[in-house]
N, C-alpha and C positions, 0 to 999 in steps of 0.2 A: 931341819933338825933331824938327825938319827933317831929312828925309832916309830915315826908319827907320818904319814903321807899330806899329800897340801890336802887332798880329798878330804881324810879324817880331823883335819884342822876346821875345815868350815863344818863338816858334820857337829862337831862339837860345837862350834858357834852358830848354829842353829837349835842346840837343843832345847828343850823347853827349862829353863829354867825354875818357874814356879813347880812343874810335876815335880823334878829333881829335890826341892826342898820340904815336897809334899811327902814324898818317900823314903828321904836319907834324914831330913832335919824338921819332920813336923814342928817340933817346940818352938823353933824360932820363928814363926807365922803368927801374927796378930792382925785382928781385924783393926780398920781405921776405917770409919765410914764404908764406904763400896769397895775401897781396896785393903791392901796389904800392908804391913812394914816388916821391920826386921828387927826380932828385940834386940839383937846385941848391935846392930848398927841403925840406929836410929831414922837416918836418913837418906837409908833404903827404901824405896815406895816400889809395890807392885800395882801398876793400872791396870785394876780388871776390866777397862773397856780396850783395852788399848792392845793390851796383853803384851806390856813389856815392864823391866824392871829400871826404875831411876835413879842416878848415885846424886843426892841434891847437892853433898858438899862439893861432888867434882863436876854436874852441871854436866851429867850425859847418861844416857842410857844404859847396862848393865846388860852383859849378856852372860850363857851359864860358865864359860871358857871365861868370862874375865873373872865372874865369881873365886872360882878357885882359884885361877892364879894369885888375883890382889886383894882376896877376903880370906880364903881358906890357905895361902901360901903353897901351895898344889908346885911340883915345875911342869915346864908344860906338856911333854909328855904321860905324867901320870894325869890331868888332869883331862886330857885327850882321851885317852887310854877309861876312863871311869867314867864318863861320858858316852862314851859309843861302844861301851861293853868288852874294851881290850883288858890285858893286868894290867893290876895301879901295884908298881914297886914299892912306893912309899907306905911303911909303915906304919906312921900316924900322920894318916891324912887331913887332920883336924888341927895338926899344928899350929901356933901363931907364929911369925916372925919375928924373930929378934928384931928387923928395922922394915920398913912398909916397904915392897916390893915393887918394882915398877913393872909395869906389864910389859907386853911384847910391845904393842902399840905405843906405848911411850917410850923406849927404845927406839921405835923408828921414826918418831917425831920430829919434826925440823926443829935445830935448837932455836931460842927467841933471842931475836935481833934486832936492836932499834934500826928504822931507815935511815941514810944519813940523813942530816940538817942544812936545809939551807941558810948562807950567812945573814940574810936579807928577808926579815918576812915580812915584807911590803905588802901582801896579795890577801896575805892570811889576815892581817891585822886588819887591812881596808875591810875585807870579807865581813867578821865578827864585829866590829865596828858598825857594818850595814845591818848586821843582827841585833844591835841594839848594846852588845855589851862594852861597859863602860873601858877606858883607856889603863885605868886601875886596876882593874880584874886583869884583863889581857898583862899589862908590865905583870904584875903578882905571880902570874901563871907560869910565866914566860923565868923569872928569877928562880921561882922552885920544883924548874926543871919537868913541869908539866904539858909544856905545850909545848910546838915550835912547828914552822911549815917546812914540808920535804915535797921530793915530786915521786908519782909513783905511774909507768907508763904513759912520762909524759905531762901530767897531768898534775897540776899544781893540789896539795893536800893540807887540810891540818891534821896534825899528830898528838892525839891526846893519850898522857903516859900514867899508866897506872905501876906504884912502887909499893916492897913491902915494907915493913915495918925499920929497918936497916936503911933504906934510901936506896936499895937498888931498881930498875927498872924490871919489871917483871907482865907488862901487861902495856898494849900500845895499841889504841883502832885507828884508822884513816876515815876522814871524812873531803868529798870532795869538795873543792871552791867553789868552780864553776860548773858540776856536772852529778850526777845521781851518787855517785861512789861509797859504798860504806863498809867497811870491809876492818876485821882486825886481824893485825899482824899475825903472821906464822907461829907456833910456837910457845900464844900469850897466855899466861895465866890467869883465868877470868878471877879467878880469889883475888885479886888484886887490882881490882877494875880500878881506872879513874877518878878520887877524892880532894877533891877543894876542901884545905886543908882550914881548920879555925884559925884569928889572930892569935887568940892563946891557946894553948897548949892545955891538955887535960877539962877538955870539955865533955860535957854527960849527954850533949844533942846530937842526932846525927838524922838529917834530912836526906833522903832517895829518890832519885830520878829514873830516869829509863835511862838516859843521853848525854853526855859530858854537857852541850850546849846550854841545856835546861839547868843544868847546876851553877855553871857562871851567869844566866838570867837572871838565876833566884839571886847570885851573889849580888849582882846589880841591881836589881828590883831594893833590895835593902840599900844599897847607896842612896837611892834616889827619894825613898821613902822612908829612910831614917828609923827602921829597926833596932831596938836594941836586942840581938840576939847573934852567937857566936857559938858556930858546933861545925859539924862538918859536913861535908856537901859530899856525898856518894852516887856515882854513876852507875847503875847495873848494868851498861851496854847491851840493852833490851830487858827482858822482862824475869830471867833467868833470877831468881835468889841466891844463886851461887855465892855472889860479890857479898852481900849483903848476913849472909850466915857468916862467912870466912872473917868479916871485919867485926861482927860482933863475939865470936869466939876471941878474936886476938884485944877487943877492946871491951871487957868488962865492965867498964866504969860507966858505959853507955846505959845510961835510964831510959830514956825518951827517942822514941822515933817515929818521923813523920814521912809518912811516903807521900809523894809531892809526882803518882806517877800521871801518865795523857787523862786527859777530860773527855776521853771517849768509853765506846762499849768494853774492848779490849784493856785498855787501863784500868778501870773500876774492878771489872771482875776481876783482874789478877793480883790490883790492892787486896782487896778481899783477902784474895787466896794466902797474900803474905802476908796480913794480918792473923789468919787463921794459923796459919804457919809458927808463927812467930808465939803466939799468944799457947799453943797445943805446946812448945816445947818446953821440957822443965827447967833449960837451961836460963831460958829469958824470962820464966816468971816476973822478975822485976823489972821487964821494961816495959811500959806504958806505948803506948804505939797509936797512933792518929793517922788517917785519911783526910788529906787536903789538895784535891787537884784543885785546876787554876777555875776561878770563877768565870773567867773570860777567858777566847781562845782553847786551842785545842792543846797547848803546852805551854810552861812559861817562857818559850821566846817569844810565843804569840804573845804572851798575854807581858809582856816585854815591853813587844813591838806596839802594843794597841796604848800602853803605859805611856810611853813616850810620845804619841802621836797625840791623846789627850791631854798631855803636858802642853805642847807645841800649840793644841786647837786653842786652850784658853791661855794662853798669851798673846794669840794673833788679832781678836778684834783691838784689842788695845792702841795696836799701830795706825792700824787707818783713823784713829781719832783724834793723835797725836800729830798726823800730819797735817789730818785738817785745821786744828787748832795752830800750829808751825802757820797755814797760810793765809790765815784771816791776821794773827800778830801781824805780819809781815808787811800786807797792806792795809791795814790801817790806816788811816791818819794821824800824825802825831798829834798827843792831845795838847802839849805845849809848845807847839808851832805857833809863832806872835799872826797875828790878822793881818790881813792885806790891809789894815790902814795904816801901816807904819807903827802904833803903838804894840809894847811889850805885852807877854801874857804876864796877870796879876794869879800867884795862884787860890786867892781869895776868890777869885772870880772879874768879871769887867777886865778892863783894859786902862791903860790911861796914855 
């Protein structure tokens, strides 16, 4: 772009950020524990160990050159230019936008694209099947246009689709069948991660995983265990709160949330963190929010998997005793077989 060199573009995005706001915008710094926020945008965090700033609702890190562009509506030259001490043209450089600005980098974003569809998900279904999850869940998923298997280099996938509010697709990760893969689409919008949706409609529960797969467990786990409970099953495709903020701003009605994240070290602490989260904002006052990872297992396909398998244990001695009863009937003696002395059986007893 006229005006700005590539040199002065990176200079700018390495500036220090926090000084920048220490010198031009003190007021808007507030303490939050060890770090920062940002009063007029809430969900601005600067990590003072880290020493970088995080945008939580767009789920990425904030540099001083995004700042102005997509907070302070800056164009890119003046915000180059005021950054590494060129003229800034714009005269109120504090302006807001009329409409949210998109930055350079989303300009040069791949747009998002579903993969195509295989007609046949033979692989996929057997796969999820071998996971435990019930034939119901998979058909459910599969009609509301959540799931479906595609191949990606080769390599047979399931496609789990996250939509907004409208029904359009906005968010799709790949997980491999047979092989390590995990990868989300080009393009996707994490605000809109993967949600197993309620039977009914206007539900106030909404249950969090880490994993698309863990949310059709849990959905199964209730099949088989006979829950009476109906909310919605949200994936955060990792540990990000991104997903999780974006759906509670568009779903108010939401009282209660249960994060359902791994039963490990990294799971716990980052419930924690989004309880904490959750519970500090003014927005969600009224939602109640619980920690329940799986008792068993390190996630619930494990604890799925180990469900079904202690189902299976205590049905199976029943067999072999069944048999054995089958083969003692079998050879027996009849009890009303007449005697080898030619008289009938009496069933009073004797003969005659």
């Amino acid at each position: 772009m006229a005006g700005v060199s590539k040199e002065l573009i990176e200079q700018a995005r390495n500036a220090d950020l926090f000084a920048y706001l220490q010198s031009y915008e003190p007021t808007v710094l507030k303490r939050d524990g060890p770090n920062y926020r940002h009063k007029e945008h809430d969900s601005l965090v600067y990590v003072t160990g880290k020493r970088y700033w995080y945008w939580n609702s767009r789920g990425r890190s904030l540099n001083a050159l995004d700042y102005l562009i997509e907070i302070r509506g800056y164009g890119l030259v003046d915000a180059v230019n005021r950054l590494t001490g060129g003229e800034v043209q714009t005269v109120q450089p504090f302006r807001k936008p009329e409409a949210p600005s998109r930055s350079y980098r989303e300009l040069e974003r791949k747009l998002f694209s579903l993969p195509w569809a295989k007609r046949c998900a033979t692989f996929m279904v057997s796969y999820l099947q071998r996971r435990g999850i019930s034939s119901e869940v998979i058909s459910r998923s599969l009609r509301l246009g959540l799931l479906y298997e595609s191949n990606y280099k080769g390599e047979a996938v399931c496609v789990f689709v996250g939509k907004d509010d409208a029904g359009k697709s906005r968010f799709a990760c790949m997980r491999s069948i047979g092989g390590n893969l995990k990868k989300d689409v080009g393009g996707s919008d994490k605000r809109f991660s993967f949600c197993y949706p309620p039977q009914n409609p206007g539900s106030r529960q909404l249950a969090v995983f880490e994993a698309p797969i863990d949310a059709l467990s849990h959905a199964t786990l209730q099949e088989l265990e006979g829950w009476k409970w109906d909310g919605y099953r949200l994936s955060l495709g990792g540990t990000s709160p991104v997903a999780l903020v974006s759906f509670l701003e568009r779903h108010p009605e939401i009282h209660r949330v249960t994060l359902y994240m791994d039963n490990d070290l990294a799971g716990l602490v980052n419930a924690r963190k989004i309880k904490a989260l959750l519970e500090n904002d003014m927005r969600f006052k009224h939602i109640r929010v619980g920690v329940n990872p799986p008792r068993t297992g390190k996630d619930y396909n494990e604890k799925l998997q180990r469900t079904r398998q202690q189902m299976q244990d205590r049905q199976q001695p029943c067999r072999p005793k069944e048999a054995a009863g089958f083969q003692r009937t079998a050879y027996r003696p009849p009890t009303t077989r007449p005697p080898e002395t030619g008289g009938y059986f009496n069933l009073t007893g004797g003969t005659k």
